[in-house]
C-alpha positions as CSV (number, residue, x, y, z in Angstrom):
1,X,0.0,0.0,0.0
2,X,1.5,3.2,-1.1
3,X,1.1,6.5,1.2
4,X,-0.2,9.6,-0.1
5,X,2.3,12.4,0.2
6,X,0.8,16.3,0.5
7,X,2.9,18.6,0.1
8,X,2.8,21.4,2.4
9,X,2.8,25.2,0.4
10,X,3.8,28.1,1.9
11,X,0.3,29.1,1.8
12,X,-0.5,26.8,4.0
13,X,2.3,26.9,6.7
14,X,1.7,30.6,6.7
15,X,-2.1,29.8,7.8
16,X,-3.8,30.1,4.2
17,X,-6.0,33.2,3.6
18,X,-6.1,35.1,6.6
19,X,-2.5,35.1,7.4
20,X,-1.5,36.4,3.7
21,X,-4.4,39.4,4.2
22,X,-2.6,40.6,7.5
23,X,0.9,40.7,5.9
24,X,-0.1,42.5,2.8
25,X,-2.0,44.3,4.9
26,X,1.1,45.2,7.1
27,X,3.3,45.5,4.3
28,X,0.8,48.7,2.6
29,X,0.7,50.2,6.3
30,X,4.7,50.4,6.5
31,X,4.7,51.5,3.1
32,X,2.2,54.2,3.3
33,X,4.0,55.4,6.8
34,X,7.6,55.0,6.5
35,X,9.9,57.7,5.1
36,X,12.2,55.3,3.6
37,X,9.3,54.3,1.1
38,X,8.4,57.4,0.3
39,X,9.8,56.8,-3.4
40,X,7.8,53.5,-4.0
41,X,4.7,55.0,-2.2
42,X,4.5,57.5,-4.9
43,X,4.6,54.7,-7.4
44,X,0.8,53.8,-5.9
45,X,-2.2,55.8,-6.0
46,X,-3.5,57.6,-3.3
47,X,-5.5,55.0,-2.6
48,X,-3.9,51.9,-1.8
49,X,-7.5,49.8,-1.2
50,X,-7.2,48.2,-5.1
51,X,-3.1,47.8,-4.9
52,X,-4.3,45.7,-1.5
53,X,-6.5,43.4,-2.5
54,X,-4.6,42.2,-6.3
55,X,-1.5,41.9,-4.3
56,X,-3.3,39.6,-2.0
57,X,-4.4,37.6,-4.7
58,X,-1.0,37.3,-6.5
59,X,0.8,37.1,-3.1
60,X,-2.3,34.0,-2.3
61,X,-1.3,32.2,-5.6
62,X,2.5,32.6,-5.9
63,X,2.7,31.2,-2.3
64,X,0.8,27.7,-3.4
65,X,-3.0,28.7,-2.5
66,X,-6.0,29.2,-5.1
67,X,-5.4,30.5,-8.4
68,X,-7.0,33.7,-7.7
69,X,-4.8,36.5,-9.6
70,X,-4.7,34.4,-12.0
71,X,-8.4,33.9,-13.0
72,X,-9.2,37.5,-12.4
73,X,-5.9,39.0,-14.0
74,X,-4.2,36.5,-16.3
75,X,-0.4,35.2,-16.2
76,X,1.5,38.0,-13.8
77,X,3.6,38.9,-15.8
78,X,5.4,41.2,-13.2
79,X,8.5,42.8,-15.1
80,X,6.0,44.0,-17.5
81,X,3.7,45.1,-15.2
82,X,6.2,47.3,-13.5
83,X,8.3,48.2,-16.4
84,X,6.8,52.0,-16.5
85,X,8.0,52.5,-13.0
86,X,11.9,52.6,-12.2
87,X,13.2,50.4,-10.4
88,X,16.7,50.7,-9.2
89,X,18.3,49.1,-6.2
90,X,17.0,52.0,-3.9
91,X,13.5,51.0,-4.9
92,X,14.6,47.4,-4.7
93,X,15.9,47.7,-1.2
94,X,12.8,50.1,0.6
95,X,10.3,47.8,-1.1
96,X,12.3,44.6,0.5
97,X,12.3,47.0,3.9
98,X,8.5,47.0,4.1
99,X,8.3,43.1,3.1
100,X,10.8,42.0,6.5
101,X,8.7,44.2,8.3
102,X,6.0,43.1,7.3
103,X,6.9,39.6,7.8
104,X,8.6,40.0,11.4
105,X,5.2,41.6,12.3
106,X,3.1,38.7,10.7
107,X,4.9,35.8,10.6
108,X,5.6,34.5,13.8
109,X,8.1,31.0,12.7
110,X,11.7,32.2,12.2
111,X,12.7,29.8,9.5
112,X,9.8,30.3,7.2
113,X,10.0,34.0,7.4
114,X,13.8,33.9,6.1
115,X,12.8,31.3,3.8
116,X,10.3,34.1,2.5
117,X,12.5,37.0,2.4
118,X,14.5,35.1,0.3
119,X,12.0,34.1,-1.9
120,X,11.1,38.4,-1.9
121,X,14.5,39.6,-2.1
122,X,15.0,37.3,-5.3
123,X,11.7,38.3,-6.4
124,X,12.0,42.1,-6.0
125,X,15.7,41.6,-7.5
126,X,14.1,40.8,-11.4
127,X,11.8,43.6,-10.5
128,X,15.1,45.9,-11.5
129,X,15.1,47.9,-14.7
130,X,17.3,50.7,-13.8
131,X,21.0,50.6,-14.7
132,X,23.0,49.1,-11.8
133,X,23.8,44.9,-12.5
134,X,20.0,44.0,-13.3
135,X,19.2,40.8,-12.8
């Protein structure tokens, strides 16, 4: 008899839904509040409310859970998507600032956050289209 293996996303060992809302959530509140992001904050509208809820969705998906950005937006596509803004390693670095925060306010198990951050610095790294060793 052979076992059935599930294999455990980071969606799920975050705590799904929920926990993903709360660090987004945290993530746009250090954004919107620290001077350090004031660069990448303009980047946004005023409102952040829309910027919220798709980046929940993408940040959902890429993470293992349901396909949500997906079936509402398409493939991500991310460089494209932020190819009109620049993005050097200044932007690179305070948008990485607001992630740890974000995560040592939200994510309480040490190992996955740093796994995470990892994960986002790479991530936030091809984001790059300034001059400067892009990725």
């Amino acid at each position: 008899m052979e076992a059935n293996s599930v294999e455990t996303t980071h969606f799920d060992a975050l705590g799904g839904q929920p926990t993903i809302d709360r660090l987004v959530d945290r993530f746009y509140d250090i954004m919107d509040s620290s001077p350090g992001a004031k660069t990448i904050r303009a980047m946004h509208g005023k409102n952040l409310g829309p910027m919220r809820l798709i980046f929940k969705r993408y940040l959902g998906e890429w993470l293992g859970g349901p396909k949500l950005y997906s079936a509402e937006r398409g493939h991500p596509r991310l460089r494209m998507r932020h190819f009109p803004f620049p993005i050097g390693e200044a932007e690179r670095d305070a948008w990485l600032d607001c992630m740890r925060g974000a995560l040592v306010d939200t994510v309480e198990d040490a190992s996955l956050r740093d796994g995470l951050f990892r994960a986002f610095a790479n991530l936030a790294d091809h984001m790059r289209n300034q001059p400067g060793g892009v990725a």
